[in-house]
C-alpha positions as CSV (number, residue, x, y, z in Angstrom):
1,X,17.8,16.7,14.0
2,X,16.8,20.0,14.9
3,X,14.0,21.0,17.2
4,X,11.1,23.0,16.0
5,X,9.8,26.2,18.0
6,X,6.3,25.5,18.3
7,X,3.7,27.2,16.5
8,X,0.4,26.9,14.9
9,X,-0.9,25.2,11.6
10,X,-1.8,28.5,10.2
11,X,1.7,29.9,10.4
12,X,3.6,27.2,9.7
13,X,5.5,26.6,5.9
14,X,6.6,23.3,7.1
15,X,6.2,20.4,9.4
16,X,8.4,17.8,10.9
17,X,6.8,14.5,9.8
18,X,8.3,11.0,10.8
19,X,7.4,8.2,8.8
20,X,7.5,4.6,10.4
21,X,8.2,1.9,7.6
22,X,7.7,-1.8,7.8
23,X,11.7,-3.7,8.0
24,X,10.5,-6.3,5.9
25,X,11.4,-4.8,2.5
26,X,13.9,-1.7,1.7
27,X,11.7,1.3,1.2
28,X,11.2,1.5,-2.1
29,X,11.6,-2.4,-2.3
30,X,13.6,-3.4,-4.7
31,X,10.9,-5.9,-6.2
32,X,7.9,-6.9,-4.3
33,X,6.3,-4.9,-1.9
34,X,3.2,-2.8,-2.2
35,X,3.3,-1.0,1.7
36,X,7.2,-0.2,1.4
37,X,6.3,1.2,-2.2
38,X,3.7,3.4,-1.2
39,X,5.7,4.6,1.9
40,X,8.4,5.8,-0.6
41,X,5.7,7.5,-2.7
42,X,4.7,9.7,0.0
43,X,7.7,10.3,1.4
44,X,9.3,12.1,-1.5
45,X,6.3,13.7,-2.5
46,X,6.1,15.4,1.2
47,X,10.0,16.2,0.4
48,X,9.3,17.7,-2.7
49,X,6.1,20.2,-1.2
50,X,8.8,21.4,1.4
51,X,8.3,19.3,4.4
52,X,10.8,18.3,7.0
53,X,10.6,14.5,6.6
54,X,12.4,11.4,8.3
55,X,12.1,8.0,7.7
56,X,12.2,5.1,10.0
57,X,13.2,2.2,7.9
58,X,16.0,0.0,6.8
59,X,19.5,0.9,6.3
60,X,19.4,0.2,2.1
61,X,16.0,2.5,1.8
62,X,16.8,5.4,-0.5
63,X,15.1,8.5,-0.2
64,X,15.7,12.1,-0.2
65,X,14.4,12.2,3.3
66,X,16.6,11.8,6.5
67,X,17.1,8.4,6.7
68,X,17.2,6.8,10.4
69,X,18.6,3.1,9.7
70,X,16.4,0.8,11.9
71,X,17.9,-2.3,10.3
72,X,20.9,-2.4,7.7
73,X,18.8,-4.2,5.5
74,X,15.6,-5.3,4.6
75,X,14.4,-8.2,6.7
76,X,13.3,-10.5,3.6
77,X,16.9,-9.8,2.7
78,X,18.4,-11.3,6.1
79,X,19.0,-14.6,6.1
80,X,20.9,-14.7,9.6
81,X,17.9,-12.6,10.9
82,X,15.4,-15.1,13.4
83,X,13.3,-13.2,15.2
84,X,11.9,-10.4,12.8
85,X,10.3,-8.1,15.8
86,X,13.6,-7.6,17.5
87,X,14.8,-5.2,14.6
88,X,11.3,-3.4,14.8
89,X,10.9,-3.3,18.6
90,X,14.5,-1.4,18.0
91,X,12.9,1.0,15.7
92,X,10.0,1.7,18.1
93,X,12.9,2.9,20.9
94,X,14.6,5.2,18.3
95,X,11.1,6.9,17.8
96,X,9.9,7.0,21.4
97,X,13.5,8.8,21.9
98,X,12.8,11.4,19.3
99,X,9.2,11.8,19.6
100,X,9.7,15.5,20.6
101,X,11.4,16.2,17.3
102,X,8.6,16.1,15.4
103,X,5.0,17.8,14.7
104,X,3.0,14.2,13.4
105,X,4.5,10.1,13.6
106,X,3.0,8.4,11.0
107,X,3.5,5.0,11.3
108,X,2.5,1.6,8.3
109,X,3.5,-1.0,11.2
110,X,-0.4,-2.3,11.6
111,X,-0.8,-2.5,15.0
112,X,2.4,-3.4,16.7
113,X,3.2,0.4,18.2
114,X,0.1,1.6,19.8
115,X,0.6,0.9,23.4
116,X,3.5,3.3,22.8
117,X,1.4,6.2,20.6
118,X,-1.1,6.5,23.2
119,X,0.7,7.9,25.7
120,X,3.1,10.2,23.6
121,X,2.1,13.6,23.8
122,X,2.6,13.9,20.1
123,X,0.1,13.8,17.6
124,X,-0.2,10.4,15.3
125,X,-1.6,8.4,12.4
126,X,-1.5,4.8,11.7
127,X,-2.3,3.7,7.8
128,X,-3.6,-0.1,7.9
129,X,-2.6,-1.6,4.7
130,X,-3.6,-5.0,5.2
131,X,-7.1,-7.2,6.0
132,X,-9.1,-6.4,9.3
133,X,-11.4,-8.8,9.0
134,X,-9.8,-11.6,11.3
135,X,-11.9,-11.8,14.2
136,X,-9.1,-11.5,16.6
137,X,-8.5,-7.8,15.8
138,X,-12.5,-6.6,17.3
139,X,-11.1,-6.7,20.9
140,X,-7.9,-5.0,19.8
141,X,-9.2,-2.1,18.2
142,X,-11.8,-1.8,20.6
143,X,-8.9,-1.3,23.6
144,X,-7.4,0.8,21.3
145,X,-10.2,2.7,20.5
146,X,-8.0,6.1,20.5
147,X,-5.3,5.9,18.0
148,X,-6.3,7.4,14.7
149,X,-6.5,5.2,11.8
150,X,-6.4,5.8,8.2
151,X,-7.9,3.6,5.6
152,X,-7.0,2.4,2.4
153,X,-10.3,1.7,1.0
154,X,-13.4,1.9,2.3
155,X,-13.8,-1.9,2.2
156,X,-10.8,-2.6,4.4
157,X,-12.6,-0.5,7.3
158,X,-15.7,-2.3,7.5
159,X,-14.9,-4.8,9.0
160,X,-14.0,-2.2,12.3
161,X,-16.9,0.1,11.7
162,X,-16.2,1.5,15.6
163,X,-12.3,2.4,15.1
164,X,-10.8,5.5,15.2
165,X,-10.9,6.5,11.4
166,X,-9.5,9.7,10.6
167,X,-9.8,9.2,6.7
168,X,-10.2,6.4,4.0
169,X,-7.3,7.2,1.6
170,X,-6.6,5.5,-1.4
171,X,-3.4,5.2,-2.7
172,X,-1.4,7.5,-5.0
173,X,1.6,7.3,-7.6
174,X,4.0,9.7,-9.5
175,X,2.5,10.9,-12.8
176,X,6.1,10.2,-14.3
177,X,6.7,6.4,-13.2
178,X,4.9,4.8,-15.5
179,X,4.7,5.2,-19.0
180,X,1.0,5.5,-20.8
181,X,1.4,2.9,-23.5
182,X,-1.3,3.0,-26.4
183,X,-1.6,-0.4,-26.5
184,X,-3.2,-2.7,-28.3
185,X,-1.1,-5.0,-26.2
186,X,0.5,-9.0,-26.6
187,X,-0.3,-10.7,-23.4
188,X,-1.9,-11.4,-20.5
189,X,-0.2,-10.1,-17.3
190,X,-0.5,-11.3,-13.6
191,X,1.2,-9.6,-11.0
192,X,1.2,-10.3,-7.5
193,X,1.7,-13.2,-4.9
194,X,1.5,-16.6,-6.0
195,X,-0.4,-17.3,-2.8
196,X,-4.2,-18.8,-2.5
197,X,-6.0,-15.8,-2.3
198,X,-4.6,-14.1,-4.9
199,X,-5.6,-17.1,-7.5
200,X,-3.1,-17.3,-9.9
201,X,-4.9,-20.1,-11.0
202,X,-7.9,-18.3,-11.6
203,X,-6.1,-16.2,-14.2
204,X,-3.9,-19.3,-15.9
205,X,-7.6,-20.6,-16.4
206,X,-9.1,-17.3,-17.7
207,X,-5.9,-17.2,-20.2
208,X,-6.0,-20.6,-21.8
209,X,-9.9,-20.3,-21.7
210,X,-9.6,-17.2,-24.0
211,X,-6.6,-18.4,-26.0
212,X,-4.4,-15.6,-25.2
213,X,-0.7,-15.9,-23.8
214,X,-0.7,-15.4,-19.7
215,X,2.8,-13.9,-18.1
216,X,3.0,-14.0,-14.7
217,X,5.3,-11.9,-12.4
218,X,5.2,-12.8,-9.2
219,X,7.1,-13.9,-5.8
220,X,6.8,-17.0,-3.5
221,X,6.8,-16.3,-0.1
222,X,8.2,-19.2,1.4
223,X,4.6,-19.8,3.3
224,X,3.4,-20.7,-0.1
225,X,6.4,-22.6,-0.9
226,X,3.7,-26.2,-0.5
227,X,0.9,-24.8,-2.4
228,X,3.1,-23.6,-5.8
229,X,5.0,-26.6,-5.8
230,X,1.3,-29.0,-5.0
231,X,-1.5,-26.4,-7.0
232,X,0.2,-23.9,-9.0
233,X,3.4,-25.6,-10.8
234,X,1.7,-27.9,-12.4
235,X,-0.2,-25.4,-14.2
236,X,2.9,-23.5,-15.8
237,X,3.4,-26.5,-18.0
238,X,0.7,-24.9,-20.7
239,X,2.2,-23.5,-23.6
240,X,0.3,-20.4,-23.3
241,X,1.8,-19.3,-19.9
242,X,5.2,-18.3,-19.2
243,X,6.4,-17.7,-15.1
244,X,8.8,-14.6,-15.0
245,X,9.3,-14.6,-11.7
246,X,9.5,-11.1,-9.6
247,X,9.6,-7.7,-11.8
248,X,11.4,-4.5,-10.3
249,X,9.7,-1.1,-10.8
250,X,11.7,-0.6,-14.1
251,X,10.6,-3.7,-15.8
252,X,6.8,-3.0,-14.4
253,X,6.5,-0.3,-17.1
254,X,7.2,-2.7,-19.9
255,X,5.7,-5.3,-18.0
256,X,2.5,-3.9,-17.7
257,X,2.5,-1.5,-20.6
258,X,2.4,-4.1,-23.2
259,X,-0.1,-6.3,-21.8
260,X,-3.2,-6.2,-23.1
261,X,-5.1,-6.5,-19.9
262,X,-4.3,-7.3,-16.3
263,X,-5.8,-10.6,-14.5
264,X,-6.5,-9.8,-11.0
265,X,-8.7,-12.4,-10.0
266,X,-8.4,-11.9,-6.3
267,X,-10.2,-14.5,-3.6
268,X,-10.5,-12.1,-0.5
269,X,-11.0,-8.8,0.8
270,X,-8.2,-6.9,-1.1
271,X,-7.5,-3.9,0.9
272,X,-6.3,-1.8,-2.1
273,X,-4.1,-4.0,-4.9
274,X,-1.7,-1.3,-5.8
275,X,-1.2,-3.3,-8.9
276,X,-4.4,-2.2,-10.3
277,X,-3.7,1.7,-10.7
278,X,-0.2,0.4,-11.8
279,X,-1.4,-1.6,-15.0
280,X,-4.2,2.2,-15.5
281,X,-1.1,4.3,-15.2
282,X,0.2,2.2,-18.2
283,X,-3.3,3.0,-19.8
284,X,-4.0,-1.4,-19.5
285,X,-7.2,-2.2,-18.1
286,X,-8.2,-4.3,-15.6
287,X,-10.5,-7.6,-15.3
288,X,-10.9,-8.1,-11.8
289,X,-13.2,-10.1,-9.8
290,X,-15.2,-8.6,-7.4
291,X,-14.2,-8.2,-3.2
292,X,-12.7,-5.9,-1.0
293,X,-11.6,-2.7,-2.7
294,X,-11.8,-3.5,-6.0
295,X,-15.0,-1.6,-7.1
296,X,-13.9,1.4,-5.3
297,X,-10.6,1.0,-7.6
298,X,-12.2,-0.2,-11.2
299,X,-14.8,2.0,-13.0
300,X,-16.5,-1.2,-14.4
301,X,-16.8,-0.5,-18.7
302,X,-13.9,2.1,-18.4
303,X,-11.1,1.1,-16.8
304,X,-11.8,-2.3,-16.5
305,X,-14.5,-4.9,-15.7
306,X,-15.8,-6.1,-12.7
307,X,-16.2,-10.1,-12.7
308,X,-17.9,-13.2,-10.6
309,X,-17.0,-16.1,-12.6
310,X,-14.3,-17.4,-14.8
311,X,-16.9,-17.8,-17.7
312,X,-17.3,-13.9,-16.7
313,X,-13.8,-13.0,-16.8
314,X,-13.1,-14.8,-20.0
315,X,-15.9,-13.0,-21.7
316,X,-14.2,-9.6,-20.3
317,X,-10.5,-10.4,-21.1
318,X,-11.8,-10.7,-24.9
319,X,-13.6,-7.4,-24.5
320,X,-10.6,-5.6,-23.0
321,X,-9.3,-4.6,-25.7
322,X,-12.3,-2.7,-26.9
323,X,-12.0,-0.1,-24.1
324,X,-10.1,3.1,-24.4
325,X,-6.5,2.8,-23.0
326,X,-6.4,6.7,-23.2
327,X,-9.1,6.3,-20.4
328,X,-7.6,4.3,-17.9
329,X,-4.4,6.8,-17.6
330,X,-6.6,9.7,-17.8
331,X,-8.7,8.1,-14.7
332,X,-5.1,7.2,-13.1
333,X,-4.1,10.7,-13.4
334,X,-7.1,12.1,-11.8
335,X,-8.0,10.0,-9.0
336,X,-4.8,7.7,-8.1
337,X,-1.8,10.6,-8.3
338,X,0.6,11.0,-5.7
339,X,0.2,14.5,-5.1
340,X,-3.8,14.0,-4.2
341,X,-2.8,11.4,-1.7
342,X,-0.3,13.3,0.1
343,X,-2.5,16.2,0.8
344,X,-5.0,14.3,2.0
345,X,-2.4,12.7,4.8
346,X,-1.1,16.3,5.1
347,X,-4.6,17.4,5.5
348,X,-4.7,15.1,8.6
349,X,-2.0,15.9,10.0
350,X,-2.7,19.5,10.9
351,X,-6.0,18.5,12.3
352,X,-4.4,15.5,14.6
353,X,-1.5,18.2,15.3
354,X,-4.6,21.0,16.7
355,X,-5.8,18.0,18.4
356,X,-2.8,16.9,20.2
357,X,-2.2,16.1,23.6
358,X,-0.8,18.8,25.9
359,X,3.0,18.9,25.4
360,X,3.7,18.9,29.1
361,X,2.0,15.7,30.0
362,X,4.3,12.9,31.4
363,X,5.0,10.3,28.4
364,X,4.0,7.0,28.8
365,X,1.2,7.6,31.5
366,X,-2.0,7.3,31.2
367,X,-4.1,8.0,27.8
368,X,-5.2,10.5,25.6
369,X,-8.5,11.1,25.0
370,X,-10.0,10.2,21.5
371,X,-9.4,12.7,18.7
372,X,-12.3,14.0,16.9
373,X,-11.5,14.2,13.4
374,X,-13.6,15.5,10.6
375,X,-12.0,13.0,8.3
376,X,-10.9,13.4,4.8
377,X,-12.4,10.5,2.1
């Protein structure tokens, strides 16, 4: 890699950005995987508006950035693999070796690099892109009280209402990766985690209550193995639902395109649910039930419905189909494009790269003051 001559924001037509991926899944995964996915999404998208970007992921990633293999393959992938932090505490070296290379480190690891980041003299942003509101995390983020942090929503930061938030972000997606479909639809979709807070339950009973066919896409982490063989399995057994299993990105668009709404009848604080803007960029609206981002995400009557109750969500689902499906890509477009999101992170990154530590500081000493940061919503 080459080393950039330093200069300022103002006169610069690039920037060196390194992003730090997760090893669990290939970035973009090649099914399930909402962080790896949106990693990929702003990767090329800060390729393609001319910046000089590497990603830290594993080996079987494709991008058009530089690719610096962590890991030959994702970690999900790995059955010999026993200790999954080895592979990332790896990853973490490589960085802290080429810090110098780069303007801005972005990293989607949660929380597991910022002893490191505090004491590089090189400016840094951390999205969170799961739930913050474990009790465990106050202390943490308290100590760490100097490590900017981006948000997903403005329900995942709650929780942490003292952290170091640069931004809430949402998330963003190419215009051209899924297709606007105009509907009326055959189904019912679920996608997701079969898992108990995402409540695939919930939607098999919103389905059958409704009378309308239910198809669900969706992995089993092997944590849930117990509760889809003891709560969920027996459910599949009704002839109106039919268990596909886990979709790739290709067979999303059909997926989700010819479903006449999505279920996503979530039971806890959903950071984001990338699968929500998925199912509007396909112009298929949402019935959702109410918690963590989703009424930042849903314009209740347009692009979905906001619910409470099953006997809510079946009165919805039958409503669905009344609402424009020319409306849900047209709000997609506006709000949830890629191009809006990576601005808004490059945006960032030129005020955390004014605000940087002094370049001569000793590395891994002491620790930076706390940025202020204007912040970008």
């Amino acid at each position: 890699m080459r080393q950039k001559s330093p200069s300022t924001v103002e006169d610069r037509t690039d920037m060196k950005i390194a992003q730090v991926a997760p090893l669990a899944e290939s970035v973009p995964p090649r099914l399930y995987g909402g962080t790896e996915r949106v990693v990929s999404f702003l990767t090329e998208e800060l390729v393609r508006l001319g910046h000089d970007v590497t990603l830290f992921a594993s080996g079987d990633s494709n991008t058009s950035a530089t690719l610096v293999a962590a890991w030959p393959q994702a970690i999900r992938l790995d059955s010999s693999l026993r200790d999954s932090l080895a592979p990332h505490i790896l990853m973490l070296e490589q960085i802290i070796q080429s810090a110098h290379e780069f303007d801005v480190l972005h990293f989607h690891l949660a929380q597991l690099h910022f002893p490191l980041v505090r004491r590089l003299p090189v400016a840094h942003v951390t999205t969170l892109h799961g739930r913050l509101d474990m009790p465990e995390l106050a202390p943490l983020y308290r100590e760490f009280h100097d490590v900017p942090l981006v948000s997903i929503s403005d329900a995942q930061r709650r929780p942490l209402p003292d952290a170091c938030w640069a931004a809430t972000i949402p998330h963003g997606m190419p215009l051209d990766l899924l297709r606007f479909h105009p509907g009326p639809g055959e189904y019912l979709a679920f996608v997701g985690r079969i898992s108990p807070e995402k409540r695939v339950d919930r939607a098999i009973a919103i389905a059958t209550g409704c009378g309308q066919p239910l198809k669900i896409a969706a992995k089993i982490d092997p944590a849930d193995g117990d509760y889809f063989e003891r709560a969920i399995k027996p459910l599949l057994d009704h002839p109106l639902v039919e268990y596909v299993g886990e979709i790739n990105e290709q067979q999303k668009d059909d997926f989700l395109g010819r479903a006449t709404a999505l279920l996503f009848p979530i039971d806890w604080p959903e950071p984001f649910g990338l699968v929500m803007i998925e199912a509007m960029a396909c112009g298929t609206p949402v019935v959702a039930f109410r918690g963590g981002s989703v009424e930042e995400v849903v314009d209740h009557g347009v692009t979905g419905f906001i619910v409470d109750t099953i006997d809510a969500a079946i009165a919805a689902t039958r409503a669905a189909a009344s609402l424009a499906r020319s409306r849900c890509r047209e709000v997609f477009e506006r709000r949830f494009n890629v191009t809006r999101m990576a601005n808004a992170y490059l945006e960032i990154y030129e005020q955390l790269v004014r605000l940087k530590p002094d370049p001569t500081s000793e590395p891994l000493t002491g620790r930076p003051s706390t940025p202020v940061l204007t912040g970008v919503t």
